[in-house]
Backbone atoms as SQL, in Angstrom:
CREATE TABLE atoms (id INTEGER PRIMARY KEY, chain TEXT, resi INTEGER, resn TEXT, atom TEXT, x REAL, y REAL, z REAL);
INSERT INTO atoms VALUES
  (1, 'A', 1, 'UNK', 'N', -162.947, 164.505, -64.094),
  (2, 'A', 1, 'UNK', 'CA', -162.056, 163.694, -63.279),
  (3, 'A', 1, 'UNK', 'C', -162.830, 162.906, -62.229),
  (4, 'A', 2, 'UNK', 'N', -164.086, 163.517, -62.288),
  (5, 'A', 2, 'UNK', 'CA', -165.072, 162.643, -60.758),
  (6, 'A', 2, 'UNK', 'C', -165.039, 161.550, -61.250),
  (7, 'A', 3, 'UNK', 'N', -165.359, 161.321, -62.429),
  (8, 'A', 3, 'UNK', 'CA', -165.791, 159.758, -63.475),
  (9, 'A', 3, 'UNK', 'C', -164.861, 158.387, -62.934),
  (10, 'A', 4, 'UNK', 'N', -163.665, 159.249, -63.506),
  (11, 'A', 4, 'UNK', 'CA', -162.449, 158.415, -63.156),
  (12, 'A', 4, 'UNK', 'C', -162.420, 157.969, -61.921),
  (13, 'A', 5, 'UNK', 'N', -162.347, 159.039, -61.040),
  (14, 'A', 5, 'UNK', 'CA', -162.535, 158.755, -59.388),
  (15, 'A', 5, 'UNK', 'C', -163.293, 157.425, -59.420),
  (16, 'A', 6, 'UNK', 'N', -164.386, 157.574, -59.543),
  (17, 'A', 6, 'UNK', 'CA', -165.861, 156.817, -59.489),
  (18, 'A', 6, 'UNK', 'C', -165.374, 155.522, -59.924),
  (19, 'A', 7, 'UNK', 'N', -165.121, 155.812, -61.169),
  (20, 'A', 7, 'UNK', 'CA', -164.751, 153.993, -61.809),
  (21, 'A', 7, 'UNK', 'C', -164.074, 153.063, -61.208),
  (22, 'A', 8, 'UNK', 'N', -162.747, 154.168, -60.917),
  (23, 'A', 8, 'UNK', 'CA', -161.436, 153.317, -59.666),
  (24, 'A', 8, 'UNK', 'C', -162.205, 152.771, -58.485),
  (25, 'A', 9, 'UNK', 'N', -162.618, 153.916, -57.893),
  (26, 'A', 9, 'UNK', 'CA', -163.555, 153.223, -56.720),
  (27, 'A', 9, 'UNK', 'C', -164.231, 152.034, -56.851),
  (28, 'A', 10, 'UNK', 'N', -165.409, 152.076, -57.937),
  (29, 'A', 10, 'UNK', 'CA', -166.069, 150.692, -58.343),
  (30, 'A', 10, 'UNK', 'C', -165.256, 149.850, -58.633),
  (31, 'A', 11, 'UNK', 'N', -164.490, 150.076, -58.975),
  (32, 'A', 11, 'UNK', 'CA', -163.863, 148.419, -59.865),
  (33, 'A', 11, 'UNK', 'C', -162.677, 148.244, -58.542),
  (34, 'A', 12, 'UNK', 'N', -162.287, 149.329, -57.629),
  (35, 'A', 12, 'UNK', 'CA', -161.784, 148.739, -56.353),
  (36, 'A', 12, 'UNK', 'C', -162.863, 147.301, -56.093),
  (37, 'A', 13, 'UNK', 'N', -163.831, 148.463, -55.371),
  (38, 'A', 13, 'UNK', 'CA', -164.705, 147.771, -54.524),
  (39, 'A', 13, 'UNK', 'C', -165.564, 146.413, -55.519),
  (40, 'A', 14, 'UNK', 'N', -165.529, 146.042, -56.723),
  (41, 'A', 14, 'UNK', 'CA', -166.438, 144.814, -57.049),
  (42, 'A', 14, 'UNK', 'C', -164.830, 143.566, -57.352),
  (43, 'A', 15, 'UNK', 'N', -163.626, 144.402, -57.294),
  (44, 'A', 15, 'UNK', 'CA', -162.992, 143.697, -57.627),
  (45, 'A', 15, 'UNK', 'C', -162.267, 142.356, -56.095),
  (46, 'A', 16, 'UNK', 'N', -162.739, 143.919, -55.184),
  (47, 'A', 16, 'UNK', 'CA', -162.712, 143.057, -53.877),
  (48, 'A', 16, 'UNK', 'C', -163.579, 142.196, -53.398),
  (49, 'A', 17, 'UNK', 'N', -165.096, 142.494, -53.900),
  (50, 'A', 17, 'UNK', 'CA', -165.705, 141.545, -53.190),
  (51, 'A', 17, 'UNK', 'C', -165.899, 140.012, -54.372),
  (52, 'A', 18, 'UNK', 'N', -165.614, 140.193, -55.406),
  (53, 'A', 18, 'UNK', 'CA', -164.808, 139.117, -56.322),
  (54, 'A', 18, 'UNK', 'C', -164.098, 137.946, -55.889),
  (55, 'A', 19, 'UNK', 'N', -163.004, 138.887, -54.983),
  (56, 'A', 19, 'UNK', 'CA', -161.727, 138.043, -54.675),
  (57, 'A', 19, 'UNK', 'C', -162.780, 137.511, -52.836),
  (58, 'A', 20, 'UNK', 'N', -163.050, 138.018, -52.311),
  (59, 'A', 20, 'UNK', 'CA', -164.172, 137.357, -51.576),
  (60, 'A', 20, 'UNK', 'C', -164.436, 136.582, -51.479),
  (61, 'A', 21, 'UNK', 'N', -165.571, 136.155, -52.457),
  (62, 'A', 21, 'UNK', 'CA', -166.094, 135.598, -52.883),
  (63, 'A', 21, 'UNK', 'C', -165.301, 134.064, -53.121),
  (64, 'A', 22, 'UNK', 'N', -164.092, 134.395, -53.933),
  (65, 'A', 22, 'UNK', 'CA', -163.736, 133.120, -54.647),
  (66, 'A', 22, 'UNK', 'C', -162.649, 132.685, -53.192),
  (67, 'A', 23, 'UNK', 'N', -162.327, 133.710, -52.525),
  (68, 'A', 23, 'UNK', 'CA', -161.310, 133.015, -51.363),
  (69, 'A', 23, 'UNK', 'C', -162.719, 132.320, -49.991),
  (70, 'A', 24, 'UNK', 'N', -163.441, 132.110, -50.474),
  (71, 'A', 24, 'UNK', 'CA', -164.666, 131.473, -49.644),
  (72, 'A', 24, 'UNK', 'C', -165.275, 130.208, -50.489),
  (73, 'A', 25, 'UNK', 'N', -165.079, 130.582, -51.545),
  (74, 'A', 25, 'UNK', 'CA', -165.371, 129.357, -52.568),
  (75, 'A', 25, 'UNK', 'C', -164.058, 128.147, -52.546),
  (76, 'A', 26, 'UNK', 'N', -163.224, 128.674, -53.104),
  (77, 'A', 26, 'UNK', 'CA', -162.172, 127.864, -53.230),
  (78, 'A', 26, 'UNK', 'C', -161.305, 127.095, -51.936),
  (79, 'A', 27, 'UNK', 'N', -161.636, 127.170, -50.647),
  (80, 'A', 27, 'UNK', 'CA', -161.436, 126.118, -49.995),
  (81, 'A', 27, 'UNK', 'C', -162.172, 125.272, -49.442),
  (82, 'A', 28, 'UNK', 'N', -163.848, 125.810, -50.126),
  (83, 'A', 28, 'UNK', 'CA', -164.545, 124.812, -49.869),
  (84, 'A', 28, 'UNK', 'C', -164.289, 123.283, -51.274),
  (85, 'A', 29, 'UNK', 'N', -164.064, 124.046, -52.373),
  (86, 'A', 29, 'UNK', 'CA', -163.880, 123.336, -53.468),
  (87, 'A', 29, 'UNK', 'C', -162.964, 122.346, -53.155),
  (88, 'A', 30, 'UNK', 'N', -161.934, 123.080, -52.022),
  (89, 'A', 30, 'UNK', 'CA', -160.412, 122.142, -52.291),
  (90, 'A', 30, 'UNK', 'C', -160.980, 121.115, -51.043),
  (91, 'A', 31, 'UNK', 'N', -161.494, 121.638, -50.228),
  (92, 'A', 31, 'UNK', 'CA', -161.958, 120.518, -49.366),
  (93, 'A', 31, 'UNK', 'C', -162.379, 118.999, -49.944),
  (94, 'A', 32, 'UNK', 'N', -163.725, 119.797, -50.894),
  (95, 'A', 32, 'UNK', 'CA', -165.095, 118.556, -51.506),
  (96, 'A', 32, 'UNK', 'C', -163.658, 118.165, -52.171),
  (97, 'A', 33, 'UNK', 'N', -163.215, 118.191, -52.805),
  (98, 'A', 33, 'UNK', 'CA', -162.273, 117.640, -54.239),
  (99, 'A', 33, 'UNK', 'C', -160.376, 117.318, -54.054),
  (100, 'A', 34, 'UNK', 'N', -160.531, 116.998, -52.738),
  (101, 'A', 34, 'UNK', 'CA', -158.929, 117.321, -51.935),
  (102, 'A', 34, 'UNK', 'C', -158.182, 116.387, -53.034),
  (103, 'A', 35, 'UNK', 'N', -157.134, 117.300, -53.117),
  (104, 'A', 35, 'UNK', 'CA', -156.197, 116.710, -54.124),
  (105, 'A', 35, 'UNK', 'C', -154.623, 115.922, -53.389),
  (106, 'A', 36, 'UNK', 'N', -154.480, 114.386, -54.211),
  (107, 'A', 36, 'UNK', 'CA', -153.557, 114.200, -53.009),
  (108, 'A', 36, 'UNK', 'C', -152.174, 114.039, -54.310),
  (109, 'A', 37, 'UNK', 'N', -152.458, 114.176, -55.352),
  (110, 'A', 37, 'UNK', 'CA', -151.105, 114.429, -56.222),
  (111, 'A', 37, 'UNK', 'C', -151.163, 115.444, -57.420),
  (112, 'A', 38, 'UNK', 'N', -150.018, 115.522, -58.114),
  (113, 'A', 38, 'UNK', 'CA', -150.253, 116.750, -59.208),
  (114, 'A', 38, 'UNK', 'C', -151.478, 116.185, -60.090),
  (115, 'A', 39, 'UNK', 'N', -151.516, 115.357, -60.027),
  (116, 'A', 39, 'UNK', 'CA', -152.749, 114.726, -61.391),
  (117, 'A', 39, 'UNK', 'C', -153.725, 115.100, -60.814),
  (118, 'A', 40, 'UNK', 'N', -153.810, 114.938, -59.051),
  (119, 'A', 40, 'UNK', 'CA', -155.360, 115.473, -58.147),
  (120, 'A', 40, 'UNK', 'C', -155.579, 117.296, -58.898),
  (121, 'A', 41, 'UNK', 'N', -154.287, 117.687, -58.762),
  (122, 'A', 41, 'UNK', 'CA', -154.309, 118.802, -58.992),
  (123, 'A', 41, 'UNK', 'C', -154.906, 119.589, -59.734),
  (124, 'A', 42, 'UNK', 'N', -154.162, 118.904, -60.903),
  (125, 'A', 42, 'UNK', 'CA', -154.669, 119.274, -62.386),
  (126, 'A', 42, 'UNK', 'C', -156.079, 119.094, -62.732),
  (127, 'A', 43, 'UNK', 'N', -156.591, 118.108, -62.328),
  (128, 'A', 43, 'UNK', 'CA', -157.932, 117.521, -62.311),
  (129, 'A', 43, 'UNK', 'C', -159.148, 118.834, -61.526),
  (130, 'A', 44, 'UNK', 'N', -158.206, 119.316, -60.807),
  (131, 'A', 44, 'UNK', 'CA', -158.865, 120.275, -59.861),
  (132, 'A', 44, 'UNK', 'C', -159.534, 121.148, -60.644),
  (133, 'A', 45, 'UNK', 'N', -158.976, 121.793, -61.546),
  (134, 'A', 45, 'UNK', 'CA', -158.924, 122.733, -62.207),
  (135, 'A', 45, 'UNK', 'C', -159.388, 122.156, -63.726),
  (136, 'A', 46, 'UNK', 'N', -159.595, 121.033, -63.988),
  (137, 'A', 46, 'UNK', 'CA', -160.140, 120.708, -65.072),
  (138, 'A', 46, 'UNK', 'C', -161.589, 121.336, -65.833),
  (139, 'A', 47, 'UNK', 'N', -162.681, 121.411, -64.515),
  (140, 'A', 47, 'UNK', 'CA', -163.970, 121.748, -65.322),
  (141, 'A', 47, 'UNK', 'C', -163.919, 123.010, -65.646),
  (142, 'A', 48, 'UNK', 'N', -164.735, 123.543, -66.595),
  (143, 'A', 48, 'UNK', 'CA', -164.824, 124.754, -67.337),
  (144, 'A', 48, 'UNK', 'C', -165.139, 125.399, -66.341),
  (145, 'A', 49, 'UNK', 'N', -165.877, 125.558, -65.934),
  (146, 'A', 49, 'UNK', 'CA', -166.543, 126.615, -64.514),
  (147, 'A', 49, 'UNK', 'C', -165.461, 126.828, -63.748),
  (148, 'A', 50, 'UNK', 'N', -164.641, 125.929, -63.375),
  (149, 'A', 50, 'UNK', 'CA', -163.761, 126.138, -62.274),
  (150, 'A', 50, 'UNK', 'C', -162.793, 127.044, -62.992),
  (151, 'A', 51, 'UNK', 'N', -162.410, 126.550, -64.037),
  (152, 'A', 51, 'UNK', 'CA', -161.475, 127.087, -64.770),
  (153, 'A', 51, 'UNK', 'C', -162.022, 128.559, -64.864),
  (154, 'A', 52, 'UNK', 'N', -162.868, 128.957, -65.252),
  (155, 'A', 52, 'UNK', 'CA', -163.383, 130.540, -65.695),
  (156, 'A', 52, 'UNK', 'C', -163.453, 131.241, -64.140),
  (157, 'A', 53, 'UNK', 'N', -164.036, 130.810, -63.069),
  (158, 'A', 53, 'UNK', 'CA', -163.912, 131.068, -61.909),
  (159, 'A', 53, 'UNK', 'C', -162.486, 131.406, -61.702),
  (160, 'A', 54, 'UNK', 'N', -161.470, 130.952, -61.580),
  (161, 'A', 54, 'UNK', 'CA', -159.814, 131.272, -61.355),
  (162, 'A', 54, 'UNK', 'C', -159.549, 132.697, -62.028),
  (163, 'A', 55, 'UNK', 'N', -159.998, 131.954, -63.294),
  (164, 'A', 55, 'UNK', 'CA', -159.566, 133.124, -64.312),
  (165, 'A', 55, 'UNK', 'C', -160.577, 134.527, -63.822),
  (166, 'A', 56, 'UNK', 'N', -161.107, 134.430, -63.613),
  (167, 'A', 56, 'UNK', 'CA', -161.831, 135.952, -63.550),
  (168, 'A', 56, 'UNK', 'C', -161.374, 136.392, -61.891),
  (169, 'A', 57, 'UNK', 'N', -160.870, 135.022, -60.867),
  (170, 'A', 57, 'UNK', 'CA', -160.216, 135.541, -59.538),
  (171, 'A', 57, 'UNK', 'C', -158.878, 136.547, -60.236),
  (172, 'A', 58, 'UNK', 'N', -158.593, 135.502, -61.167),
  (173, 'A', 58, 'UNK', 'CA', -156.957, 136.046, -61.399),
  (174, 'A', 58, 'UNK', 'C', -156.818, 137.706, -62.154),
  (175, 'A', 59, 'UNK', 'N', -158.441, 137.997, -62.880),
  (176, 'A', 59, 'UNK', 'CA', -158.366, 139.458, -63.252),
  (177, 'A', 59, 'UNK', 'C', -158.658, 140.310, -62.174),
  (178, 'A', 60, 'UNK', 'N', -159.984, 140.149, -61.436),
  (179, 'A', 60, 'UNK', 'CA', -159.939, 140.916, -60.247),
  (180, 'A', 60, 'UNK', 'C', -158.658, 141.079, -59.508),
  (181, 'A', 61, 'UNK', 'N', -158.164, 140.172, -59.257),
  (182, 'A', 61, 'UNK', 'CA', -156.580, 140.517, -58.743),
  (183, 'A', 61, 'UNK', 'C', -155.789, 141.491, -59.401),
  (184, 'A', 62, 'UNK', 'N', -155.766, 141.349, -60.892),
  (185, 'A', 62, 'UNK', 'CA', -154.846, 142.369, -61.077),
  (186, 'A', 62, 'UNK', 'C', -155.775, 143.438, -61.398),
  (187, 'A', 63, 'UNK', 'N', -156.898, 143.673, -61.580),
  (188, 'A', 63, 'UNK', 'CA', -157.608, 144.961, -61.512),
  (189, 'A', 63, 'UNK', 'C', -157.470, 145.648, -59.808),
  (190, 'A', 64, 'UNK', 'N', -157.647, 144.787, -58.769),
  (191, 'A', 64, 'UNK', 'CA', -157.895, 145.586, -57.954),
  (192, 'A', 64, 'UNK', 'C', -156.044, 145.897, -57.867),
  (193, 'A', 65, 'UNK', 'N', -155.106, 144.907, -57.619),
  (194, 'A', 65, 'UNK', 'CA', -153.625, 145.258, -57.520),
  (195, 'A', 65, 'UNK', 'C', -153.532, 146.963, -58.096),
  (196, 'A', 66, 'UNK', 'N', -153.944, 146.497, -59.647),
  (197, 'A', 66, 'UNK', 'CA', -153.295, 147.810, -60.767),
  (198, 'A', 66, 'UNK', 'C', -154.095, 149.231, -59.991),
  (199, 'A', 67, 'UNK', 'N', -155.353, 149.083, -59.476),
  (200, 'A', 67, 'UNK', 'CA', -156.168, 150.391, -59.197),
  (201, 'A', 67, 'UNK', 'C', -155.454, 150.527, -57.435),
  (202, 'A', 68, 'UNK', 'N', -154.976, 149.943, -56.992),
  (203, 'A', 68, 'UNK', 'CA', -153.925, 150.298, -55.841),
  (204, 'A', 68, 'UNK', 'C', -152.786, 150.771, -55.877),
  (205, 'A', 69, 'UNK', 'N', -152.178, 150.229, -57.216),
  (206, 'A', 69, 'UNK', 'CA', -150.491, 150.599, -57.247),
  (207, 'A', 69, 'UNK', 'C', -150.642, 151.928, -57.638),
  (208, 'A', 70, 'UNK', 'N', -151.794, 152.257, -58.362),
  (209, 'A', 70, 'UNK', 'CA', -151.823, 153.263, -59.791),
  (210, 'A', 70, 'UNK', 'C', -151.891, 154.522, -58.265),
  (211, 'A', 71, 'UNK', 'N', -152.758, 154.169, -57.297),
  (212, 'A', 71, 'UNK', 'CA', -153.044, 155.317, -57.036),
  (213, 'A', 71, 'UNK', 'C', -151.823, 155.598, -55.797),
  (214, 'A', 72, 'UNK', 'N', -151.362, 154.512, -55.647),
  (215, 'A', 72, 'UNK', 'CA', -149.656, 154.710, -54.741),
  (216, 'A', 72, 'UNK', 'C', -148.665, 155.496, -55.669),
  (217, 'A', 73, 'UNK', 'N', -148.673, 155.244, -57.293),
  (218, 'A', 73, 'UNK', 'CA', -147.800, 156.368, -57.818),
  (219, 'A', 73, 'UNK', 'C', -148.221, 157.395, -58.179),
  (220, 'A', 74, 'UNK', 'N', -149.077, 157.497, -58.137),
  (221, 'A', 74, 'UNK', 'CA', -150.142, 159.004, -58.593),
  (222, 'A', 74, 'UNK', 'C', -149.991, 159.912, -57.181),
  (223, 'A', 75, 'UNK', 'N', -149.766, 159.346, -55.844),
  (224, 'A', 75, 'UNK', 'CA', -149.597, 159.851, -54.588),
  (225, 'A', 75, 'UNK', 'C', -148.015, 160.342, -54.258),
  (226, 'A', 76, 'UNK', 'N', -147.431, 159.472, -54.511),
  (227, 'A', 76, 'UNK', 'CA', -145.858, 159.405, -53.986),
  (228, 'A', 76, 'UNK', 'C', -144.661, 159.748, -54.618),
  (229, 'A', 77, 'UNK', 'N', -145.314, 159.177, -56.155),
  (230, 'A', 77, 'UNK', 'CA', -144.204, 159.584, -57.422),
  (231, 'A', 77, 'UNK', 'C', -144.509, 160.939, -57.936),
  (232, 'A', 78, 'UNK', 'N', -143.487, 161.554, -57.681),
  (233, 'A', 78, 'UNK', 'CA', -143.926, 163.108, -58.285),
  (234, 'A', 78, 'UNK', 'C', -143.008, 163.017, -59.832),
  (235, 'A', 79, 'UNK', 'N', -141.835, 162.594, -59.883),
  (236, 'A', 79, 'UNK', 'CA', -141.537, 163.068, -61.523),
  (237, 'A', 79, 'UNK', 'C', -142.222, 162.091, -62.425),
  (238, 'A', 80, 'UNK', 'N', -142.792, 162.827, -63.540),
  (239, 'A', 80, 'UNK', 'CA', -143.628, 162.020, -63.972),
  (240, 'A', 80, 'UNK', 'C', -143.160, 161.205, -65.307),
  (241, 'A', 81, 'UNK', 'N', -141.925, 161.458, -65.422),
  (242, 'A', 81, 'UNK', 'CA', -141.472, 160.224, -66.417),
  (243, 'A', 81, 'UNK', 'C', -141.323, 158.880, -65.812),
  (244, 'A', 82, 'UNK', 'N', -140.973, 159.016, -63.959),
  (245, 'A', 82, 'UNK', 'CA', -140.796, 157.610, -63.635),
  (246, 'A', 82, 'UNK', 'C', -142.135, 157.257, -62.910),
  (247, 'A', 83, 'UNK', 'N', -143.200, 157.915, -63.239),
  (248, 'A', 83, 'UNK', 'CA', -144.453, 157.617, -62.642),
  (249, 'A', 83, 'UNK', 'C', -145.142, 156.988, -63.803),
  (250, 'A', 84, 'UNK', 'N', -144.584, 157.077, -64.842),
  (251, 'A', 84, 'UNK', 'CA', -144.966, 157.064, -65.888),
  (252, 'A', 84, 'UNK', 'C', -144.547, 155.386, -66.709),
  (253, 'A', 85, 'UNK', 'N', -143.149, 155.466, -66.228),
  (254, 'A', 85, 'UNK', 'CA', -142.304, 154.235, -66.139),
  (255, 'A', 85, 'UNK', 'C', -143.042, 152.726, -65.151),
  (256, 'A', 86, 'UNK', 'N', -143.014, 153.443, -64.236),
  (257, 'A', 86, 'UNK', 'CA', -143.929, 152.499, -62.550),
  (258, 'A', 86, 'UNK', 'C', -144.951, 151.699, -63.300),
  (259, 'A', 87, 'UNK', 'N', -145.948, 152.919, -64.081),
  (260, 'A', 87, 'UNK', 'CA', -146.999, 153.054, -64.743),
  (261, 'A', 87, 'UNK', 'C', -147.222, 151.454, -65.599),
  (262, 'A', 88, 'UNK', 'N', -145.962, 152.077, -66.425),
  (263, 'A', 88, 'UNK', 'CA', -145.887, 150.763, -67.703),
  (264, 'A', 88, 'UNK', 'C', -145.702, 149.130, -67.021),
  (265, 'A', 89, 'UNK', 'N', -144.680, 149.511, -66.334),
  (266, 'A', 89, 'UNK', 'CA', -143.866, 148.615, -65.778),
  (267, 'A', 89, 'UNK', 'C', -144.888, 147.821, -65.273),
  (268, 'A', 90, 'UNK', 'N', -146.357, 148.276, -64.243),
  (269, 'A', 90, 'UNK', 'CA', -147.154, 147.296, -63.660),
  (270, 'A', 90, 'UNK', 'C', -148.229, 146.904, -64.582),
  (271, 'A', 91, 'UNK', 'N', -148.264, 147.755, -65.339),
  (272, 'A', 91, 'UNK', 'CA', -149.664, 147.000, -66.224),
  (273, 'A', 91, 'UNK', 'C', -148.644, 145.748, -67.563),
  (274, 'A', 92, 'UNK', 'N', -147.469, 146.450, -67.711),
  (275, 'A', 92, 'UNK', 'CA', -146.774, 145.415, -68.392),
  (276, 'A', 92, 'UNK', 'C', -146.776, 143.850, -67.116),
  (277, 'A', 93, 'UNK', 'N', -146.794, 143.529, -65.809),
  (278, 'A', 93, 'UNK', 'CA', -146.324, 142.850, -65.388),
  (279, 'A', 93, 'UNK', 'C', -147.526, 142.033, -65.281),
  (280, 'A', 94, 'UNK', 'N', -148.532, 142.781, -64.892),
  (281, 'A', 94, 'UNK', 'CA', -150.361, 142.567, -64.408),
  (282, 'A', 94, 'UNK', 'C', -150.450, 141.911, -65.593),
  (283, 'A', 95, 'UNK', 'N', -150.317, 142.340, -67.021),
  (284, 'A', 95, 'UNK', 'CA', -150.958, 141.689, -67.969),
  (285, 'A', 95, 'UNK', 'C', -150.462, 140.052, -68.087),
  (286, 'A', 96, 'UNK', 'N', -148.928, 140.272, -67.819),
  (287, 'A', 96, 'UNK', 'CA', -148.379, 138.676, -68.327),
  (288, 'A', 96, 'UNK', 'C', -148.939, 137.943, -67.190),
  (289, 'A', 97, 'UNK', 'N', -148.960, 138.475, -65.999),
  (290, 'A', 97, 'UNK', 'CA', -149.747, 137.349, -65.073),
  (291, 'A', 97, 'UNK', 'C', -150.813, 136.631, -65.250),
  (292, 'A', 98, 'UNK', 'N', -152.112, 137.408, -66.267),
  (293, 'A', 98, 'UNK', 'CA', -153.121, 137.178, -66.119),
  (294, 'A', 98, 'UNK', 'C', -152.907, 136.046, -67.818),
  (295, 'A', 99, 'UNK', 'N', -152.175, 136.510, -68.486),
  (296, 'A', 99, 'UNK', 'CA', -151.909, 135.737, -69.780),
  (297, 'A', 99, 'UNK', 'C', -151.111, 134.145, -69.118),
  (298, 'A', 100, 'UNK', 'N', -150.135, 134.503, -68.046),
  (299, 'A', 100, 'UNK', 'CA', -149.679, 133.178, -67.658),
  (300, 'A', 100, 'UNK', 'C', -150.833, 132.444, -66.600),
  (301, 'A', 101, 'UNK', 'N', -151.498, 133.224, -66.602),
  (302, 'A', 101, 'UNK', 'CA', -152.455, 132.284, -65.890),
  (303, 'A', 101, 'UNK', 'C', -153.466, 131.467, -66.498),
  (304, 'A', 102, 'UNK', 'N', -153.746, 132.322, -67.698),
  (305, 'A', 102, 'UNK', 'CA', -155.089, 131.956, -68.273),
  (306, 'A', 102, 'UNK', 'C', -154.492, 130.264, -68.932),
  (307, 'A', 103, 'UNK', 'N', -152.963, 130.481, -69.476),
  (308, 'A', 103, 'UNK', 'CA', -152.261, 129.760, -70.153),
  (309, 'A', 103, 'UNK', 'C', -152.048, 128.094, -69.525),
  (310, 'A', 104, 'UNK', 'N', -151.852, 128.887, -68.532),
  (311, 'A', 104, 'UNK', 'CA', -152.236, 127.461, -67.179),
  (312, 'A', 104, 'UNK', 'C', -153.278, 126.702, -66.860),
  (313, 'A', 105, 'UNK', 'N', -154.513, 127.924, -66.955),
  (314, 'A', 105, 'UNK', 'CA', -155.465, 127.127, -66.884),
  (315, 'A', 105, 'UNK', 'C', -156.040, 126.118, -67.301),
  (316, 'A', 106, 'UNK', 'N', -155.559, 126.752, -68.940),
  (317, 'A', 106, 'UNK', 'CA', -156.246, 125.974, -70.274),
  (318, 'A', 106, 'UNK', 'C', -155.116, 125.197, -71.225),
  (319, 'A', 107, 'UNK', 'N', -153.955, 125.073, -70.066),
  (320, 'A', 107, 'UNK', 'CA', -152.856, 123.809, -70.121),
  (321, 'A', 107, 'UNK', 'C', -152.111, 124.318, -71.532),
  (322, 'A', 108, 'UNK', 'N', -151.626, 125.590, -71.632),
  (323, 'A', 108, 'UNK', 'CA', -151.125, 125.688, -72.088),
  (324, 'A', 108, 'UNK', 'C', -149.704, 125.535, -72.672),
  (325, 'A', 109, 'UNK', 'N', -149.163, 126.187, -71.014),
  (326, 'A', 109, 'UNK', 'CA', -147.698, 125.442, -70.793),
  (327, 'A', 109, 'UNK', 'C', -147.458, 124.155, -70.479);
C-alpha cells in the first residue's frame, strides 16, 4: 500500500507543478499573441505545441483533481458502494473533460 501512497503523492506533486508551469506560461502567451476576436482565439491555439501544451495542462488537471477527490472519498465516504459510485462518477466525468478538450483542441467540435 506504501507504493500507492507514493504514486498519489508523485503524480499529486508533478501534476501541480505542471499546472504551474503552464499558468505562468499561458499569460505570457496570451499577452505576446493577444487575441481581439474568436478567430484571434482560435488562432491562439492553432500551433501544435500550443495545442499539446493545453492538452497535457488539461490532464494534469484532471490527474491532480482525480488524486484529490479520490482521497476526499477514501476519507469521508465510509459506505463503500457510494464511495464506490463517487469513485465512477469522477473518473467517468474527468475522462469526458479531457476527451472534450482534446476535441477542442484539434477542432473537433
Amino acid at each position: 500500500m506504501v507504493g500507492g501512497a507514493l504514486s498519489s503523492w508523485l503524480a499529486q506533486r508533478i501534476s501541480a507543478v505542471l499546472l504551474a508551469l503552464y499558468s505562468v506560461f499561458f499569460p505570457v502567451w496570451l499577452v505576446l499573441h493577444w487575441p481581439r476576436s474568436g478567430l484571434d482565439w482560435r488562432a491562439l491555439f492553432m500551433p501544435l505545441p500550443m495545442r499539446i501544451v493545453t492538452l497535457l495542462f488539461v490532464l494534469a488537471l484532471a490527474v491532480h483533481a482525480w488524486v484529490g477527490m479520490r482521497d476526499i472519498f477514501m476519507d469521508y465516504v465510509k459506505p463503500p458502494g457510494v464511495r464506490l459510485a463517487l469513485h465512477v462518477a469522477a473518473l467517468v466525468w474527468l475522462a469526458a473533460c479531457v476527451v472534450w478538450a482534446a476535441a477542442i483542441l484539434w477542432g473537433a467540435t
